[in-house]
C-alpha beads as a LAMMPS data file, in Angstrom:
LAMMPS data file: protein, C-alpha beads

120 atoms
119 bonds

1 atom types
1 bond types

-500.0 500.0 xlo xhi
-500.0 500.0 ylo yhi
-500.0 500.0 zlo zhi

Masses

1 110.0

Atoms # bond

1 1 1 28.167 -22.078 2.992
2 1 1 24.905 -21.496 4.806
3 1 1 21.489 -22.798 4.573
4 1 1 19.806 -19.682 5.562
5 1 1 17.181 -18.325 3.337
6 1 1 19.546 -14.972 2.430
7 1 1 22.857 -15.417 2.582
8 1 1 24.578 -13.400 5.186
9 1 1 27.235 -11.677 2.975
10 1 1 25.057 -9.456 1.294
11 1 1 24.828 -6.212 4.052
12 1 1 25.736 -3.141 3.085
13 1 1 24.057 -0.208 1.995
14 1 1 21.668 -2.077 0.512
15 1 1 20.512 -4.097 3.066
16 1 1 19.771 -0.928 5.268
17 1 1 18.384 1.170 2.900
18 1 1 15.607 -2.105 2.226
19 1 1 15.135 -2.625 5.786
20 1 1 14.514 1.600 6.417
21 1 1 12.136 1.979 3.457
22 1 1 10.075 -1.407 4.261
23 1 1 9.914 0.126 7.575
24 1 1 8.168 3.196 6.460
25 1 1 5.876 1.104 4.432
26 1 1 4.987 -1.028 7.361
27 1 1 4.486 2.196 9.298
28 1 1 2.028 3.742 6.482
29 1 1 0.450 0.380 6.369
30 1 1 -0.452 0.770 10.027
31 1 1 -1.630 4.579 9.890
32 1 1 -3.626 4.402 6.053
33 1 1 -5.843 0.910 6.997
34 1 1 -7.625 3.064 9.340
35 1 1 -7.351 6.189 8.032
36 1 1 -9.132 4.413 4.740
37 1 1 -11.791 2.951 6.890
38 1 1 -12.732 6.319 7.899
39 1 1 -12.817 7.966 4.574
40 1 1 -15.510 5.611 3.669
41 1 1 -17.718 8.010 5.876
42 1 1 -17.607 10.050 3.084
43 1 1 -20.500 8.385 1.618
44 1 1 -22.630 9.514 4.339
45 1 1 -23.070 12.824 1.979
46 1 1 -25.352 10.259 -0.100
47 1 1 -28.737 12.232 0.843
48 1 1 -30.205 12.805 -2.474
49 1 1 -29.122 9.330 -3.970
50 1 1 -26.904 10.435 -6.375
51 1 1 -23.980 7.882 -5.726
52 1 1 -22.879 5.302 -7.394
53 1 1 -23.037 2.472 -4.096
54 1 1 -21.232 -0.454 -6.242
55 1 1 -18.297 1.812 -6.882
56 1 1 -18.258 3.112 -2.869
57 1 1 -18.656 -0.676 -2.351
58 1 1 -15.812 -1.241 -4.243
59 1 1 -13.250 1.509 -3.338
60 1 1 -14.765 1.159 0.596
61 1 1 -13.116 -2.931 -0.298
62 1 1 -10.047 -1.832 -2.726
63 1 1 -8.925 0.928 0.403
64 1 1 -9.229 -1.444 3.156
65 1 1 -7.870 -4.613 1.775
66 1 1 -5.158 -3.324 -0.924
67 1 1 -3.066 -1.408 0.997
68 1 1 -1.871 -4.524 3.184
69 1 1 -1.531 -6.236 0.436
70 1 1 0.426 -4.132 -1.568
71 1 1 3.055 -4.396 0.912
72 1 1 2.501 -8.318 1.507
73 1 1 3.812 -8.295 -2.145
74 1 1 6.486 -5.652 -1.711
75 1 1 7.826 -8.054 0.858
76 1 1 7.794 -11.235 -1.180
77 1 1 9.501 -9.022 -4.231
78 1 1 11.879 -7.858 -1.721
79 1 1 12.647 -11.643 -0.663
80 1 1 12.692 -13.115 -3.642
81 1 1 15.677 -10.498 -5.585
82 1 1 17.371 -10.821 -2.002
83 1 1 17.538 -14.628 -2.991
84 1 1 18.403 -14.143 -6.379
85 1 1 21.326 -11.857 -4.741
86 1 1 20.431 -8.746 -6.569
87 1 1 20.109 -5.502 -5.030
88 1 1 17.013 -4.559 -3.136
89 1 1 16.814 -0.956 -2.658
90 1 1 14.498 -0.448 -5.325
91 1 1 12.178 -2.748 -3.364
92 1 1 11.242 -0.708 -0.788
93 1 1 10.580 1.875 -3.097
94 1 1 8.189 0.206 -5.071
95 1 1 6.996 -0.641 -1.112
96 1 1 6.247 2.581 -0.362
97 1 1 4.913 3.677 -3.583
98 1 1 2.381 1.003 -3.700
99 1 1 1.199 1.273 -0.340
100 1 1 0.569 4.964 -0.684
101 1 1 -0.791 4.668 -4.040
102 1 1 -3.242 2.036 -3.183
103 1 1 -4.646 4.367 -0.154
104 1 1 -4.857 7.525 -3.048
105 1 1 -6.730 5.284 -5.368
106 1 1 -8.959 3.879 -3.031
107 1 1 -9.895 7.761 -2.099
108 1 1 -10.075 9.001 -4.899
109 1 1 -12.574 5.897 -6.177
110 1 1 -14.389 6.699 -2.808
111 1 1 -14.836 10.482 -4.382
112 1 1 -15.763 9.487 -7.605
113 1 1 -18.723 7.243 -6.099
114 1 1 -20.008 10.092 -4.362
115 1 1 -19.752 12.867 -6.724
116 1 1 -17.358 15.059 -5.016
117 1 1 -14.437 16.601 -6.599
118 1 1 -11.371 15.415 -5.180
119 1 1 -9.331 18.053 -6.102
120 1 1 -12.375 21.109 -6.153

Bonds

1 1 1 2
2 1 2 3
3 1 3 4
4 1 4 5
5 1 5 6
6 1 6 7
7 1 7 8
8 1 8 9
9 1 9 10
10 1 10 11
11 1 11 12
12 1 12 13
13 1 13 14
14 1 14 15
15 1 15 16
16 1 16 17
17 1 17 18
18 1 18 19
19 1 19 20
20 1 20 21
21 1 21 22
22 1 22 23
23 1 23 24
24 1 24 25
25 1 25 26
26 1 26 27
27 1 27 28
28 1 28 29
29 1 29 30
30 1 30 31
31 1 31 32
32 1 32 33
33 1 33 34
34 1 34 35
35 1 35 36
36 1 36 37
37 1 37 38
38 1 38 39
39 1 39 40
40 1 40 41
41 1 41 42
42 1 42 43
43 1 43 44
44 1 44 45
45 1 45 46
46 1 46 47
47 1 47 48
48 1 48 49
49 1 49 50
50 1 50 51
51 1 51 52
52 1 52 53
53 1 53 54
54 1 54 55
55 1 55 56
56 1 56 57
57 1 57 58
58 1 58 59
59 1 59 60
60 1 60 61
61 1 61 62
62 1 62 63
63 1 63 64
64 1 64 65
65 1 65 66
66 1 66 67
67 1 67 68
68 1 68 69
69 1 69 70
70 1 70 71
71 1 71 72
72 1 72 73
73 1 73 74
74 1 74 75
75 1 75 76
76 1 76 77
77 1 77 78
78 1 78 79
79 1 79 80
80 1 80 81
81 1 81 82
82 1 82 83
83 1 83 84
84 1 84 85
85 1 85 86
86 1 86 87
87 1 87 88
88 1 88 89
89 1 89 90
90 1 90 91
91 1 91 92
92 1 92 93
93 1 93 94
94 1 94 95
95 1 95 96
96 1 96 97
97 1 97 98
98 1 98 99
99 1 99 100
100 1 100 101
101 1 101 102
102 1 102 103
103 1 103 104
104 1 104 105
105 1 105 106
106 1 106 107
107 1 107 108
108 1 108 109
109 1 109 110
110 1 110 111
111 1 111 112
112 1 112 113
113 1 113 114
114 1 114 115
115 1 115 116
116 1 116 117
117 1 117 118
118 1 118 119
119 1 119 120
């Protein structure tokens, strides 16, 4: 038996469809952290004063910081049921689902601060 961390008898299906989806996760991650740093220019429509700047504050912080972290968690989920020896694939769904999710409710937070309909 080996001492790794995941035993190397589990491949499969599994395995690859984990490692493709955590992938595209890790790929959103990279393209959404800056996209949500430039929706916070959104607030710059903030003329008459009509925004609510702890909720901008807030969704500005929420955008930029849970979107990482979503997947930082996907990734230690995704670890820990490899460990366990259950299957995974779910894992990376859940990856990319949170990491997308986090960026649409950081927007649409960012929208609700300023008054704008998201969806006009």
């Amino acid at each position: 038996m080996s001492n790794s961390f995941i035993s190397p008898g589990r491949g499969g299906w599994d395995a690859r469809l984990t490692t493709v989806l955590l992938v595209v996760a890790g790929v959103l991650v990279v393209l959404l952290v800056p996209a949500s740093i430039v929706t916070g220019l959104v607030s710059d429509s903030c003329g008459s004063g009509l925004c609510d700047s702890g909720l901008i504050e807030f969704a500005g912080w929420f955008a930029w910081l849970g979107i990482p972290a979503a997947f930082m968690l996907s990734l230690v989920l995704t670890l820990w049921m490899r460990r366990r020896g259950r299957k995974t694939w779910w894992t990376g769904l859940v990856a990319v689902g949170a990491v997308s999710g986090s960026f649409m409710l950081g927007v649409a937070l960012l929208y609700a601060g300023v008054g704008i309909p998201l969806f006009p």
